[in-house]
N, C-alpha and C positions, 0 to 999 in steps of 0.2 A: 298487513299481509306478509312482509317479511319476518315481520316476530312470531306470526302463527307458521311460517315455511318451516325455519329454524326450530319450532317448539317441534314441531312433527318429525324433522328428521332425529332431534336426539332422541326422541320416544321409539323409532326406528330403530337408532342405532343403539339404545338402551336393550329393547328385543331383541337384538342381533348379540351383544355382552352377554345376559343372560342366556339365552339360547346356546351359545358354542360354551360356554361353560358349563354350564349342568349336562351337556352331552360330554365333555372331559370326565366329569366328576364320574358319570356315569359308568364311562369305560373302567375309568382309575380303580373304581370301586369293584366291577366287575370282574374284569380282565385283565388287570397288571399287577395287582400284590403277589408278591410270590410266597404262596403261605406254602408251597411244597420243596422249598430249598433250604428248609432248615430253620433254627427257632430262631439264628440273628436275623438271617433276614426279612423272616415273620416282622419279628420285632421292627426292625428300620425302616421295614416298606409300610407296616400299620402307620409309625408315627410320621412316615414323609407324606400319605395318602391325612391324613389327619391335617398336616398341617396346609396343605392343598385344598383341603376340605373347607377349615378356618378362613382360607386366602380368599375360598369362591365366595362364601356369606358376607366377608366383608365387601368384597370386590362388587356382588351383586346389589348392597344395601349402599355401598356408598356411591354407588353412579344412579342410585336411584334421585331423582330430582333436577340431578345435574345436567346444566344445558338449559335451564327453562329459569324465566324469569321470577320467580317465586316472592316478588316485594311489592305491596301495595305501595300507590302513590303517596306523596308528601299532602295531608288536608291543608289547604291553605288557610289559617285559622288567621283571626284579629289579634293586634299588636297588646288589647288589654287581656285577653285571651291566655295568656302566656303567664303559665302557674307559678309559684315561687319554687327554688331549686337549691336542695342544700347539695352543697360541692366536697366530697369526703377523699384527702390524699392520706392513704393511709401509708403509714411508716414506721421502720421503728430502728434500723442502724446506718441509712444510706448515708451520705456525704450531704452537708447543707450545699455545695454547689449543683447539686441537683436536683437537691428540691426547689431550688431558687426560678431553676425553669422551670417546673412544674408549674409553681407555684403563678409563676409569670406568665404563665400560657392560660392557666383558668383568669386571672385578672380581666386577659386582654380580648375573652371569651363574651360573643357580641349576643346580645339580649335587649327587648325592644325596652325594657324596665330592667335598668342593672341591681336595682336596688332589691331586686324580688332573687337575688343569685347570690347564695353566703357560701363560703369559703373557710373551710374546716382544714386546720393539715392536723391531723389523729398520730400523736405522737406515743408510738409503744416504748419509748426510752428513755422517757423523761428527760432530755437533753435541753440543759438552756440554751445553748445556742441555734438550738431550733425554734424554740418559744420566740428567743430574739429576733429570728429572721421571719418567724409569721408575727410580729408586731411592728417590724421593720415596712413591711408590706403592706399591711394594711388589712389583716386574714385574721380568722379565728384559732385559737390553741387550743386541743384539748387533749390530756391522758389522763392517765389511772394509777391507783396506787398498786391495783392487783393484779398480774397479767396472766388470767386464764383464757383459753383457748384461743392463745394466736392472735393473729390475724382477724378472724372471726368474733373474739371478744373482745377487739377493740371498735372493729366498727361499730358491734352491738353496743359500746357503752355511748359512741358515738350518735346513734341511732334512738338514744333514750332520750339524750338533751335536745335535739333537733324537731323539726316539727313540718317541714316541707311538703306537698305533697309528692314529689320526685327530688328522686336521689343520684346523684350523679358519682363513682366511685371508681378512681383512678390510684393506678400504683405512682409509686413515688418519685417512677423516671419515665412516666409519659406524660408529652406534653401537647395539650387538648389544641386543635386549631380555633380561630377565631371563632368559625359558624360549625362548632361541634354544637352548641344546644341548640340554634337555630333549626340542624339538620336533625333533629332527634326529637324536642321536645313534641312538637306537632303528629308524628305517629300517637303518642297517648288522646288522641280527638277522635282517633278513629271510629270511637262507641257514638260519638257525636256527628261528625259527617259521615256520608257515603256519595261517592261519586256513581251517575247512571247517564247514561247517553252524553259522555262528554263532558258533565256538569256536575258541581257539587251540590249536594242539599244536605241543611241540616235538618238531621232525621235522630232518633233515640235508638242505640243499639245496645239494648243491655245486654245481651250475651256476650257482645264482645268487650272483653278487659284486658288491656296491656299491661303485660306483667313487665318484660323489660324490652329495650332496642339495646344491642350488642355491637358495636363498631369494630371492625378490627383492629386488630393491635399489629402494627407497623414500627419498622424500623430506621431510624435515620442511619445507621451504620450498616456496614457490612455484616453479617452472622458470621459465625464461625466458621462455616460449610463455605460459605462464598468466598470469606479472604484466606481462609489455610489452603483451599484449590484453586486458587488467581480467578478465580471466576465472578467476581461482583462486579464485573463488566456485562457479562452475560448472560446468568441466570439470576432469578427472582429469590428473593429470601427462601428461607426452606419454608416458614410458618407461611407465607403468602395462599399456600395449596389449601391448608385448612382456613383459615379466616375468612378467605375469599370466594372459595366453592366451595369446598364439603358443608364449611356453615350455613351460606344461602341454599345448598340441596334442602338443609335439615329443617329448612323454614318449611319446607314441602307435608313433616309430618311434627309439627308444631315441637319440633325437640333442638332448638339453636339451643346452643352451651353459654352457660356466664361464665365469658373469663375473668372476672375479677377486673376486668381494668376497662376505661373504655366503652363505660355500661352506662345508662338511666333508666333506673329502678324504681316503678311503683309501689310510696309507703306505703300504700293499701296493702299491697300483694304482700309485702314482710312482716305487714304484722300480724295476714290472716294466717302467715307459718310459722310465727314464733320469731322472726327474726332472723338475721343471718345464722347457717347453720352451722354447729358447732362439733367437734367430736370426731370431725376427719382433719387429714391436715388437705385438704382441696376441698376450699368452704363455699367460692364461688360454684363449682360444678356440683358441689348437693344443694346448693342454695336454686340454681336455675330449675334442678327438676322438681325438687318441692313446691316451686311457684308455678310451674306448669300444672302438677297433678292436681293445685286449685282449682284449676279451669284456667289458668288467665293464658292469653294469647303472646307468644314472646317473636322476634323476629331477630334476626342478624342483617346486618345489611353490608354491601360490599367496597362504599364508599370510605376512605380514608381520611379519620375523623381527630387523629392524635397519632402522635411518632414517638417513640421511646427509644432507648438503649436496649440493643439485646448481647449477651454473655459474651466477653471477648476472651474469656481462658476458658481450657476444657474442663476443667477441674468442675466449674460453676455452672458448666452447660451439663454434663454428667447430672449433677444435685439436682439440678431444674428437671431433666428428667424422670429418674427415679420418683420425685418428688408425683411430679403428674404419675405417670405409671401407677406407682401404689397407691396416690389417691385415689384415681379412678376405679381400681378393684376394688379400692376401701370404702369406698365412698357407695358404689355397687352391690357390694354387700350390704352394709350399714343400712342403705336409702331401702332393702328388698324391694328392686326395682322391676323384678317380673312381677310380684302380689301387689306390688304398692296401689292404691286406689287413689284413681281421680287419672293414672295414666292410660292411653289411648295403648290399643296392640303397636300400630305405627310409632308411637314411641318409646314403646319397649322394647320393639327389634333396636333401632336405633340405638337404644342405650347399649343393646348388647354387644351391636356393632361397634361403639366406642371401645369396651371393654374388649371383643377382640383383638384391635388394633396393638393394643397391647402386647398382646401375647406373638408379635411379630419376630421380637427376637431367637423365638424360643423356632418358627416356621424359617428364619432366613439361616440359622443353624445346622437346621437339616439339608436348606435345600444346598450347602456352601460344603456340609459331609457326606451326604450320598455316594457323589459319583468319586469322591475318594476312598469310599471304603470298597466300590466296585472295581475300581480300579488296583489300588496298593494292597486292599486286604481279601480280592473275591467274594465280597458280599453283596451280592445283586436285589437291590432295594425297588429297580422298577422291572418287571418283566414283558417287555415287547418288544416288535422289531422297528426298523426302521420306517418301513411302510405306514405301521400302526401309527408312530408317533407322527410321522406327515398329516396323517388323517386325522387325528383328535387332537392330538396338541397342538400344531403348528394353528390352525385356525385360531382356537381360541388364544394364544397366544399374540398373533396379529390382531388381532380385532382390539383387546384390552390394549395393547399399544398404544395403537391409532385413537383409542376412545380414551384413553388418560389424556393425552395432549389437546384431542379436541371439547373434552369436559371443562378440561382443567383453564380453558381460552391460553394456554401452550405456556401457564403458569409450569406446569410438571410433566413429565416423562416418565414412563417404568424406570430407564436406567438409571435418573437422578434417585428415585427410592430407594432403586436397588443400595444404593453407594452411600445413603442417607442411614437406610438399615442395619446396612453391614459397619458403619462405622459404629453406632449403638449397642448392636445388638450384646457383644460380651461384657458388657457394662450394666445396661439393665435387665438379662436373664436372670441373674441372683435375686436385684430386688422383686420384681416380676413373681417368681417361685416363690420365693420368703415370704409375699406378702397374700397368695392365691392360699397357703396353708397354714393362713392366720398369725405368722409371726411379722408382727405389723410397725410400722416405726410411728411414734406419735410425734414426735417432735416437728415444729414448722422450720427448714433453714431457708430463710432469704437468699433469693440467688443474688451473689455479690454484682456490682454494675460499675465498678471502680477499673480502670488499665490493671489487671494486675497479669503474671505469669504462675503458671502452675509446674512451671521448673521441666528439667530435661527428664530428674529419674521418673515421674506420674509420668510423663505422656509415656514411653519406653515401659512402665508397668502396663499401662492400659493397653498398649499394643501388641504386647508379649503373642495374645491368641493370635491377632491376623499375620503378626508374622508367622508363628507355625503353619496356620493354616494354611499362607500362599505358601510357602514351601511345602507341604506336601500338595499342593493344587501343581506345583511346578513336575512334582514327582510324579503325579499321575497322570500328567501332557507326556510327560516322557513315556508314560509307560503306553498309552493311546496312541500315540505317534508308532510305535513300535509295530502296536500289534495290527494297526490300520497298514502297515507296509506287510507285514507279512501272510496278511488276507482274511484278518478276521473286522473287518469293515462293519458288518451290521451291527454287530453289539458294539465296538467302541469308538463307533464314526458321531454315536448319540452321547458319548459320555465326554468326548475330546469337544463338542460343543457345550458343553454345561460345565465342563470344567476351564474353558475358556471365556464364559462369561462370567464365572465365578474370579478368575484370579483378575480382569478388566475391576471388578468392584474391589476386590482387596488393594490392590493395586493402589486405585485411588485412595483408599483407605489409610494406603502406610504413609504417602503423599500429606493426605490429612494432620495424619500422627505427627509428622515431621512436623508440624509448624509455621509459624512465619512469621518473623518480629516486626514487632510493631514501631513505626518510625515517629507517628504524633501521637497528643496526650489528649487531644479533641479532634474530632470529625469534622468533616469542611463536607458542604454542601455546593454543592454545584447551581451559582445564582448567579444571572447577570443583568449588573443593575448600575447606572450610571453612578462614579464618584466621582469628589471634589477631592484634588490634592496643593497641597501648598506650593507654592512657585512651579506648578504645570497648569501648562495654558491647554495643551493636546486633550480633547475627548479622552478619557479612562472608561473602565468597566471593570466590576470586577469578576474573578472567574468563579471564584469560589471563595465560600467565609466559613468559620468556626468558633468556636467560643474565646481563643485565644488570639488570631489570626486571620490574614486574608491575605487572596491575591488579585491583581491586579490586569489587565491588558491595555497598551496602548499599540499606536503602530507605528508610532515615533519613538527611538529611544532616549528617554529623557534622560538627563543628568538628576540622580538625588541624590546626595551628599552621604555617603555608607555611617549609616550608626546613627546620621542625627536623627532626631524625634521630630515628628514635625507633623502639622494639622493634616487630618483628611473629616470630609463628611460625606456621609453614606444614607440618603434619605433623612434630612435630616439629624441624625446621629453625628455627633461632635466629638471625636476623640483623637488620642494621640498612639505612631507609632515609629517604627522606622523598618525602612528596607535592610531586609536580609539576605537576599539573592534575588538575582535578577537570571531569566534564561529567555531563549528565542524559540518559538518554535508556532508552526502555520504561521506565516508570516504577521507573527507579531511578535510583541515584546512582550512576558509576563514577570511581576517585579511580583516578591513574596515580601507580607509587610508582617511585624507582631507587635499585637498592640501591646501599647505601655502605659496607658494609663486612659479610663474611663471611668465615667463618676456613674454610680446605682443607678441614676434615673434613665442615663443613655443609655448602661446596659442592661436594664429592660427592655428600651426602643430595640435595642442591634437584636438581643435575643428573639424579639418580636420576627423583625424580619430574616433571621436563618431559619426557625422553627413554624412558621405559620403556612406553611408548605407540605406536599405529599413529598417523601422521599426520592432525593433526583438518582437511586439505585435503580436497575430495571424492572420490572413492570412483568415483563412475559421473557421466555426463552428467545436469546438472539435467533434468527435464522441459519445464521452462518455458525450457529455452535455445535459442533459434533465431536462422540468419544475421542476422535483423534486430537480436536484441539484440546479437547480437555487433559490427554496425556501430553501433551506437545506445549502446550503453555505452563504444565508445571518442571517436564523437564527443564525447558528454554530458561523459565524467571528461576528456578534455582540453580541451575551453573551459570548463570550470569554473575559478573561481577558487581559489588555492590558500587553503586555509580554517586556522589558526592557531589553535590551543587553548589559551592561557597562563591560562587560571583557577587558582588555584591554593585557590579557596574557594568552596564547594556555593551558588549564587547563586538566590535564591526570588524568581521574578515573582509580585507580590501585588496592585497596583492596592488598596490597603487604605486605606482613612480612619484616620488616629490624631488624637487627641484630647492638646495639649501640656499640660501644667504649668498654663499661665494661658489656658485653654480658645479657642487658635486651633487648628481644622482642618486640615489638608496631607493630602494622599495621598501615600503610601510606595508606591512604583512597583517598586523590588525592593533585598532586605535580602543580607547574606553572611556575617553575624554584625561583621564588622569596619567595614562600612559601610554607608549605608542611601543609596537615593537616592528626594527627595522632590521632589513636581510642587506649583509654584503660585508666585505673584507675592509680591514684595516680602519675600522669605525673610528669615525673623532669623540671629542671628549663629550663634544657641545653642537648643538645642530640650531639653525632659524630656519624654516620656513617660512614664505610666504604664500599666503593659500588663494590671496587677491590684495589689492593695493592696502586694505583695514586689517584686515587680520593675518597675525605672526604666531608661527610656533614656536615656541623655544624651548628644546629639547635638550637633559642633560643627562646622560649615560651614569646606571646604576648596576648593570650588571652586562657582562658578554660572556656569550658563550657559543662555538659552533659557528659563525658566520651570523650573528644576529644578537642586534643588543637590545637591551629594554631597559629605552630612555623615561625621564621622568620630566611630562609637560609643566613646566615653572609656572606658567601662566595660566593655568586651566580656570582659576575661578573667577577670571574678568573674562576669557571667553565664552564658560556658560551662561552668562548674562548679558551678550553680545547677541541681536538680532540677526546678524549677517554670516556669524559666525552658525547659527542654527540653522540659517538658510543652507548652508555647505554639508552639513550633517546628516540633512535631511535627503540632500544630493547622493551623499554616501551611504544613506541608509537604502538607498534605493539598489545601487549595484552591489549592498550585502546579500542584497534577496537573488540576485544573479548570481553571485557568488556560492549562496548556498548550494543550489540549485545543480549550478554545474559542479561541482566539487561534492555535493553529498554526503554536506560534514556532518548532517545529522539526518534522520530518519524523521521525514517526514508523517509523521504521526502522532495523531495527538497521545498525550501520557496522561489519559485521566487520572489512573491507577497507581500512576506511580508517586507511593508515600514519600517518598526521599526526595520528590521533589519541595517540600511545604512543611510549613515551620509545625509548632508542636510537638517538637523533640524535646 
């Protein structure tokens, strides 16, 4: 009953979208071009009404669906059931460190018959030491002497030798979870069972053929957009909005997209079209519609099935786009995807839809130059008043709002798009144009997936437009400002709000631009899971691991010897590292470890358990996130100073009185087991304490300065091995926590985000 409540209201709120927007369009078209004030602004108000026009088709076609569950159940099919599946990672320059997880995550991929599950890595590069690392493995090699068509003609040669009935095809830095074929293989039964009153039966559907399930393509890292605007705390990948709803919409008119990665593909279906398709450089996205215009039935689904790496310099995120962009028009044209036969109308809007989307840069252009050409240069592109626009735009405006966040299950917002677009948009207009009037680029470039930077003069090229363009968006608040004080309010009280939402996205924009260095060379994921350390007896957990490192929490702070190497086990997993810093915060201890040494077979097991997981980034938009933090948290973390962690020993603020040997007083200001620093005048050379009748300090003065020395405990390494001695510690760890508390020497906060805390440098 609630999933029929909910299907009804967004059909509701679907009529409600469509409804205040084709009354916008209607006015726009009507009543607001100013074709009587002259031929620019003919011109400017046709193409801003145009590109309005574009926004409403896509806006109406892509919330079509969305909100409604659109996914058949899983058939619960028998264990022998379960067809043979060849596994295709295709590749052709990435880093053998990545393919290794790859590679490692389809291994450790659960199947009721492993032996029915082959493992192909399709190497376009002929590299041995990739060959050696898929024999190392235990996987199959395959390339070519000849490398025509990309990507697409490698899989195809791949596709020759093979013989499965399902095809499973991953790019080279995604790594597949355990029950990714579990969760996948069993939609191909669909022709074979159907579920009715609660119950399965098997029944014969030959009409129905599953062409492919599409999983989405998730991120274990931050995206660009999350960590260059501090915000991978709080909002969701950029990609999550399309993976996750507009693909399950599009199951609605049987047009879900093959992304290329992440897929199980019916050999039926590829070889009733020839194969993967060749001739665009986007062979997955004409590959998916040719196997639908078959007839076969394809689905996307919204569960997270595999994690990859996504682009961490702009440079690489730019190519990646362009890259989709022109293929999709190339691909659009190429497929003639209005004439094409065997496709549905329903999915020929759709496609066109996709192809619009496209042309977004060319619509957030206009809508970011308008109100400055009406402003700075008198060219008035919309014509109405105040009034007017309360009444047709303001509605549809609110509603599309409200109905992005509640589509999207609060994955997106307008304003994130907006900031999303306008960071693109003068990047891919050119290719966009260039590729719409057939000047096409054929070439496939792999988007790099290696840490690299794209350097200060590219970003500062790429930014060049938004910076003009917020300055003059600055120029035309001034000039709205102006005129709104000396009483011309109806026209420029509409343009000082468009040009204030305008410069809010450039803003973020130049933020963007700016950067943000990177402090590790691998990702940590956010896991907590009991571990074994050598000479700690205390309960640990760790907080978080990475390909190279991990950390740690206890709530005792132990002693570990800085720099040695020393055992830990992690489920299992047997390897060696040593602590490199240790800090305090929510009253625990977290010690940063990097490992140094682990043998192949463990690190399989460790890679197993950081990657066999949905990514621990968020999921949906914080609640508590709004424009303001979003300006506020990139101001605050770039005039902050960069903050340096090197403790490499659990350091106790105490403010404690001790009482020495030959009864002089001192206060011990804070202890680390290896050194002690004490407050007070005329310091001796050499101190004893007694702490209880067994345990002695003996302290010997290495430095003063200021009223306060910092002695060096002589005896520290027969005290950390002293039970009574730990008893005492543990006394003093407890009025650190007081100590923190009243004194407020740190912010109580946890620092998920902050890079500089964890190794990986």
């Amino acid at each position: 009953m609630r999933d029929e409540r909910r299907g009804n209201y967004s059909k509701f709120l679907y009529f409600i979208v469509v409804l205040t927007t084709l009354i916008y369009i209607i006015w726009r078209l009507f009543f607001s071009i100013p074709f009587e004030l002259g031929i620019l602004s003919c011109i400017f108000g046709i193409l801003l009404f145009l590109s309005e026009a574009l926004g409403a088709v896509e806006t109406i076609q892509q919330c079509y669906g969305m909100g409604e569950e659109l996914l058949p159940e899983l058939p619960p099919i028998k264990d022998e059931e379960y067809p043979e599946v060849d596994v295709f990672i295709a590749t052709y320059n990435e880093p053998c460190d990545l393919l290794f997880k790859t590679i490692n995550g389809c291994l450790y991929m659960s199947y009721p018959d492993k032996s029915k599950v082959h493992i192909y890595v399709l190497d376009d590069g002929n590299r041995d030491e990739v060959k050696k690392l898929a024999l190392d493995m235990g996987v199959h090699y395959i390339t070519r002497d000849e490398h025509n068509d990309a990507k697409a003609g490698n899989l195809n040669n791949a596709f020759s030798q093979t013989k499965s009935p399902l095809i499973a095809t991953f790019d080279a830095d995604m790594i597949p979870l355990s029950n990714f074929l579990i969760e996948i293989v069993p939609y191909f039964f669909l022709s074979k069972y159907k579920k009715t009153d609660n119950h399965w039966e098997e029944i014969s559907q030959e009409d129905m053929k599953i062409g492919f399930i599409q999983a989405p393509q998730a991120f274990y890292n931050p995206d660009l957009f999350q960590y260059n605007l501090f915000s991978e705390g709080n909002v969701p990948n950029e990609q999550d909005y399309f993976y996750r709803d507009i693909q399950l919409a599009r199951n609605k008119t049987n047009s879900a997209i093959y992304g290329g990665s992440n897929t199980v593909i019916s050999r039926q279906a590829l070889e009733d079209i020839g194969g993967f398709y060749t001739g665009v450089i986007t062979e997955d996205f004409a590959t998916g519609i040719s196997i639908q215009a078959e007839g076969y039935t394809c689905y996307a689904i919204r569960d997270v099935l595999a994690v990859g790496l996504s682009p961490t310099d702009l440079k690489s995120l730019i190519k990646q786009r362009e890259r989709w962009a022109r293929g999709c028009i190339q691909t659009l044209k190429k497929v003639r995807v209005l004439t094409k036969k065997g496709l549905t109308k329903g999915q020929k809007i759709s496609y066109i839809s996709s192809l619009l989307y496209w042309y977004t840069p060319l619509r957030r252009f206009m809508y970011i130059l308008s109100p400055i050409l009406f402003a700075l240069f008198n060219i008035q592109v919309v014509k109405c008043s105040l009034l007017e626009l309360l009444l047709w735009w303001a509605p549809q405006y609110i509603v599309y709002q409200y109905a992005t966040r509640v589509f999207s299950n609060n994955i997106r917002t307008n304003r994130l798009s907006n900031i999303y677009d306008t960071i693109l948009f003068p990047s891919l207009l050119p290719a966009v144009l260039l590729e719409t009037f057939g000047i096409s680029k054929k070439e496939f470039v792999v988007t790099k997936k290696e840490r690299i930077s794209s350097g200060k003069l590219y970003h500062i090229r790429r930014s060049f437009i938004h910076l003009l363009l917020f300055v003059l968006s600055v120029l035309s608040l001034s000039v709205c400002v102006k005129e709104v004080f000396i009483g011309n309010a109806n026209a420029y009280i509409i343009v000082l709000f468009w040009v204030i939402v305008n410069m809010y996205s450039l803003l973020m924009t130049i933020f963007f631009m700016m950067g943000r260095q990177y402090y590790r060379n691998s990702e940590r994921l956010f896991i907590k899971k009991p571990i074994s350390i050598e000479g700690i007896q205390h309960p640990c957990y760790t907080k978080d691991l990475s390909d190279t490192g991990l950390s740690f929490t206890c709530q005792f702070p132990c002693y570990i010897e800085p720099d040695k190497v020393i055992d830990f086990e992690l489920l299992g997993v047997k390897f060696e590292g040593r602590v490199k810093h240790v800090s305090y915060n929510s009253n625990q201890w977290i010690y940063g470890v990097e490992i140094v040494n682990i043998s192949n077979s463990m690190k399989q097991k460790y890679y197993h358990i950081i990657y066999d997981r949905e990514p621990t980034l968020p999921s949906i938009i914080s609640k508590e996130y709004s424009f303001f933090d979003e300006i506020s948290y990139n101001i605050i973390r770039r005039a902050s100073k960069e903050r340096r962690f090197n403790r490499k020993l659990p350091r106790l603020e105490l403010d404690k009185e001790l009482t020495s040997t030959d009864n002089k007083v001192v206060v011990c200001k804070n202890f680390n087991y290896e050194y002690i620093l004490i407050l007070g005048n005329n310091l001796k050379q050499y101190y004893e304490f007694n702490l209880n009748q067994d345990i002695t300090l003996k302290c010997q003065k290495e430095k003063n300065n200021d009223g306060q020395g910092l002695y060096k405990i002589m005896n520290y390494e027969v005290l950390v091995r002293n039970s009574i001695f730990i008893g005492i510690i543990e006394q003093w760890a407890k009025e650190y926590e007081d100590v923190i508390k009243q004194r407020n020497i740190i912010k109580t906060e946890e620092l998920e985000f902050d890079e500089r805390l964890y190794l990986g440098r």
